[in-house]
N, C-alpha and C positions, 0 to 999 in steps of 0.2 A: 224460106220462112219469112214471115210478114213480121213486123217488131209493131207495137202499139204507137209508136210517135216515130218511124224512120222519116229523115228526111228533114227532120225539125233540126235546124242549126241552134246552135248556142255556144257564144261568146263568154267562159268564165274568166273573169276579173277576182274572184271573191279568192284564192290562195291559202289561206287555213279553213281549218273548220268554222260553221257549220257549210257552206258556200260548197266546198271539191266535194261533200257525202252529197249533198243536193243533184250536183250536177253528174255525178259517179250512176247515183238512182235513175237518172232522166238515160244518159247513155244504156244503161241497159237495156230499157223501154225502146233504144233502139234512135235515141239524140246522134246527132255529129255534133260532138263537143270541142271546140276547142280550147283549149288554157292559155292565158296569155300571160307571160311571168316577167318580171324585172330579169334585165338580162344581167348576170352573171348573182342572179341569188334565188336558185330554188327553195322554194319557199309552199309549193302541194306537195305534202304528205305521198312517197311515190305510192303507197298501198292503195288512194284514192286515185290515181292517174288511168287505169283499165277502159278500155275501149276509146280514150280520148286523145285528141293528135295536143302536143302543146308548141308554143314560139316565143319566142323572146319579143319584146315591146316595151320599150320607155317609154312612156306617155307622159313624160314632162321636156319631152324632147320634141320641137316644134313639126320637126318632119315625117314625127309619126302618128298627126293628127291625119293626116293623106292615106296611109294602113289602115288604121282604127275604123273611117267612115267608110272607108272604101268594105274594110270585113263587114261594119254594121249593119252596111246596107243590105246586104246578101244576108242576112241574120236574119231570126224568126226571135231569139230571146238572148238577153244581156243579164249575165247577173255578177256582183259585185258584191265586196264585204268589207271596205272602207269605214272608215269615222264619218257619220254627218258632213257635207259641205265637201269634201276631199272629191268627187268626182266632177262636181261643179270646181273647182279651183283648177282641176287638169283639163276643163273644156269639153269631155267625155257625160256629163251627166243627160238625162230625159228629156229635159227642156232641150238639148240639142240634139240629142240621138231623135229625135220622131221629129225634127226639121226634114231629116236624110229620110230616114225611115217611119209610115206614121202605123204602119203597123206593128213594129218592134214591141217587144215584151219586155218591160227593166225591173228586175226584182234586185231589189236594195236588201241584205241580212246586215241585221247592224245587234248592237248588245242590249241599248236601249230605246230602238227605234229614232224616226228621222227627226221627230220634233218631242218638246217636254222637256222639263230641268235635267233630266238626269245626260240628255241626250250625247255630250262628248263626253261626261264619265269612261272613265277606262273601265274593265272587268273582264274576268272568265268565268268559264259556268258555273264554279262555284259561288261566286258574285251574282250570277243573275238567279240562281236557285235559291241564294239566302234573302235576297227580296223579294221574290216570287211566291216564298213562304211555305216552300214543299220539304224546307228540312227540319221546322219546326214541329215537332212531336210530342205533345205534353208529357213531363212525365220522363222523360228522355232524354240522354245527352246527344245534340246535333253530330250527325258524323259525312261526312263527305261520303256519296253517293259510290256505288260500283261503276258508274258510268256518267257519262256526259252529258245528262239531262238536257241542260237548255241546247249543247249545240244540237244532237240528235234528233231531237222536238222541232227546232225551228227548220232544221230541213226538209223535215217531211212536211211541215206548214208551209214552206217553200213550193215543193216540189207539187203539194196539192194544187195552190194558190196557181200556179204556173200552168198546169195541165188547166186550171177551169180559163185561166184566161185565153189557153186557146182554142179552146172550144168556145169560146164566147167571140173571140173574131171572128171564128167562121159564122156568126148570127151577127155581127156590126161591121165587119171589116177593117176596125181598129183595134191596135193594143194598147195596151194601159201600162201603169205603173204601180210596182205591188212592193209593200213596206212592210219589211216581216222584222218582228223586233223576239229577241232572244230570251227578255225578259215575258214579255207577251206570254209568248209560248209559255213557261213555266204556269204563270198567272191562270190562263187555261185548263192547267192540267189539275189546277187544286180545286175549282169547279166544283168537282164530283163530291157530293155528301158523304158517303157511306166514308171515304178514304181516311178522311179525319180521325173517323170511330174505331176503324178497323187500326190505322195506325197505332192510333192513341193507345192500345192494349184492352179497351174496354170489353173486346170478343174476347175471352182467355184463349180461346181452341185457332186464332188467329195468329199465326207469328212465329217467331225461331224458339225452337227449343234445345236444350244440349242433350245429345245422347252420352252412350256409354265411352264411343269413340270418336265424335263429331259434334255435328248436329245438323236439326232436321226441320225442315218448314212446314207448316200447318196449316188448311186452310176449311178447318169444318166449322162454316159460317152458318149455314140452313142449318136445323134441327133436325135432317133425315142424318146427318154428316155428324153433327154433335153425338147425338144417339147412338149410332154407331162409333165413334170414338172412344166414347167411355164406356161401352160396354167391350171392347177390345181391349182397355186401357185393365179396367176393373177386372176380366179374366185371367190379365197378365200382374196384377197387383199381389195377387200369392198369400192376402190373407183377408177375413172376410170384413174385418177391422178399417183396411183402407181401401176398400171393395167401394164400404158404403160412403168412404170420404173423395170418392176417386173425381168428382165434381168441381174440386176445390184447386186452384191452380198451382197451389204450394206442393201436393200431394202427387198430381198428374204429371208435373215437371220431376218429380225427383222419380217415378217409377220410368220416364222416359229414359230415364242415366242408368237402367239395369240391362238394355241392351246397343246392342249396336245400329250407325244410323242403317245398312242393311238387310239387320233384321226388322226393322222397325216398316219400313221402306214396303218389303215383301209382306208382312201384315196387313198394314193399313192399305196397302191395293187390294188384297183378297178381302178386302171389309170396303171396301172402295170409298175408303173417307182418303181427301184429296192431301197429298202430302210429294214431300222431293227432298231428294240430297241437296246438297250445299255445294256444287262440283265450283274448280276452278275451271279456267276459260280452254284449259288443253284437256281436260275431261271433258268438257262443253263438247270441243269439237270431234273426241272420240265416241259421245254416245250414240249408239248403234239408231236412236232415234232421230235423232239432230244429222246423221248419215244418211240416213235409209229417205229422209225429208230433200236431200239435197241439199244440205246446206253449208258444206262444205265441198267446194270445186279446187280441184287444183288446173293449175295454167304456165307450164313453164317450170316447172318444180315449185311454183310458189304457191300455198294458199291462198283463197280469198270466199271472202261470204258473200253469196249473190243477194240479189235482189231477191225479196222473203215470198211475195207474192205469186201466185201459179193462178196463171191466167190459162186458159183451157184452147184457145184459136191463136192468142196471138200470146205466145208467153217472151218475158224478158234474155237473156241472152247476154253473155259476157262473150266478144267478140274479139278482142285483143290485147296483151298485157299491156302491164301499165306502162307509158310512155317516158321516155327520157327526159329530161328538161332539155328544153328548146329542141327536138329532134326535128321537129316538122316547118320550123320556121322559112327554111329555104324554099319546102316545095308549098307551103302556103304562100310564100309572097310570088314563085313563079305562075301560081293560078290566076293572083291578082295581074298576072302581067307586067313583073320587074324583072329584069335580065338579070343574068351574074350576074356580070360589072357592076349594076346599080347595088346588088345584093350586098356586095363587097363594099361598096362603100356606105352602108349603112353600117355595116356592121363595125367597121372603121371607127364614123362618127359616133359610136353607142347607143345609136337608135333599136338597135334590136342586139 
């Protein structure tokens, strides 16, 4: 079977998130990835490791500037998740990587991209979401997200960014250099007009509501979807009194709490106004939907979520569990052409 990008090498540098989701994505699509880790400190998340070989590599170690150019230049793409500056201080940054290679592809993930005041600011996503301005909701207390916004977000801007620039070499023959900032991404995503309104509570039929045993998400935005909510709502109101108030979102909320989420659930499908449970993430991955999509594989005894996308000729493919730290360092650096002996005594010197 064909993978969409086999054959595309990439060098990850970048060790936490968003950088190993990035490069985790691209492997499926069918990358040779490799991880290059500080040697004696694992440091990728081993749930992101799947289909990618990793090796140990000091790169403040002078003798493993000779590894590094030697991998780069056999590379198609380099990606990194450093502070500003920190890849130029190890000798490894673009301005020298496309000396060796002028092809090479260097995607920088940084929190608040490479240049701008904020740019060595420290932060995590919650940091870059609360400037970003996606947790502001009028009217609301801010509350830390289900998920990881900004890292999630800039990888897939990564991972976009990455596929167009090689498809852009093969129309110039060179690669570039791609600067994906974390905050960015957020910024991007508040964009969207509607998101504000709909947030903000100003839709009543938009949002969580508590049921009898739970609660239930809501999403009758059109007025085919309103319409039939309140008249489901107002059948199930029991008297003709709050029948006629069933409009009113004081009223629609408290009739929501006379049953369970469901029964509510099984309703509002047969009236096909858009609604969902609340599941946590081990119901997530038991429902028969989320199943039946493929979206949960096992590998090894281990779960993992593939890649979301189903591509129809050439689909993505989890190829092999996720890799040990430093597993593959020996038989990568025999490829480059070091003997034992030499092998040993890098490892000696704490080169690798």
């Amino acid at each position: 079977m064909t993978l969409p990008i086999e054959g595309v090498k990439i060098l990850d540098l970048s060790r936490l998130l968003p950088g190993p989701y990035c490069s985790m994505m691209l492997s499926d699509l069918g990358a040779d990835v490799l991880v290059v880790e500080i040697p004696g400190r694992a440091a990728t998340p081993p749930y992101l490791q799947r289909n990618k070989k990793s090796m140990t590599l000091n790169l403040k170690k002078e003798e493993s500037k000779d590894i590094f150019f030697k991998l780069a230049e056999k590379s198609d793409v380099i990606l990194e998740g450093f502070r500003p500056g920190v890849t130029k201080n190890l000798g490894v940054d673009y301005d020298i990587i496309k000396e060796i290679n002028p092809r090479i592809i260097y995607c920088s993930i940084s929190g608040f991209g490479q240049d701008g005041p904020y740019k060595n600011k420290s932060g995590h996503d919650v940091n870059y979401a609360g400037y970003g301005g996606i947790l502001n909701v009028p009217g609301k207390v801010p509350t830390v997200p289900g998920t990881t916004i900004a890292d999630l977000g800039s990888s897939m801007f990564a991972v976009i960014s990455i596929l167009a620039a090689l498809l852009a070499r093969e129309k110039t023959g060179r690669g570039q250099y791609i600067d994906v900032s974390m905050i960015d991404s957020v910024v991007s995503w508040t964009g969207t007009y509607a998101g504000g309104a709909l947030a903000s509570g100003s839709i009543s039929t938009y949002g969580i509501y508590e049921t009898k045993d739970d609660y239930i998400t809501l999403g009758a935005i059109e007025e085919k979807f309103r319409k039939s909510f309140f008249k489901v709502l107002g059948d199930a109101a029991g008297s003709p009194e709050l029948k006629k108030k069933i409009k009113k979102k004081d009223v629609f909320s408290e009739v929501l709490k006379t049953k369970t989420t469901a029964e509510w659930v099984k309703i509002l499908d047969d009236a096909d106004v858009p609604c969902s449970p609340i599941l946590t993430s081990e119901e997530t991955f038991s429902d028969p939907h989320v199943i039946h999509r493929g979206m949960v594989v096992e590998i090894e005894k281990t779960r993992h979520v593939p890649f979301p996308v189903k591509l129809s000729d050439t689909p993505a493919k989890i190829r092999s569990p996720p890799s040990s730290f430093g597993e593959h360092t020996n038989e990568v650096l025999e490829e480059l052409g070091y003997a034992k002996e030499k092998i040993d005594e890098l490892r000696k010197a704490g080169v690798i």
